[in-house]
C-alpha positions, 0 to 999 in steps of 0.5 A: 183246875191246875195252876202252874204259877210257881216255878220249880223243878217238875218232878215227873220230867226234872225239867225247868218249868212253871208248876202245880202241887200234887198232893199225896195222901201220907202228907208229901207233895210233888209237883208237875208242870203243863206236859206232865200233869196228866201222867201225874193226876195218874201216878197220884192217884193210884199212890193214894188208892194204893195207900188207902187199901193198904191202910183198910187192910191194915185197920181190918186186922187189928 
């Protein structure tokens, strides 16, 4: 469940607005408000897939 209790700048949209925290795996954050969360949830998660294969292979060749 999103919250969107801090206004803030939306990320996706650089629009004024109330929003919710997306964390990235590599530690950063961004955040979306109510009209872009679910482009969001997606950007996110395949940031973090992404990064997750990234660091298997990584870790598979050393």
């Amino acid at each position: 469940m999103y919250t969107f209790t801090k206004q803030d700048i939306c990320d996706w949209c650089h629009a004024p607005s109330f929003v919710t925290k997306h964390e990235y795996i590599d530690g950063k954050h961004h955040h979306s408000c109510e009209k872009c969360l679910s482009f969001a949830i997606m950007d996110v998660r395949q940031f973090n897939q992404a990064e997750i294969e990234f660091r298997n292979r990584a870790n598979a060749q050393q």
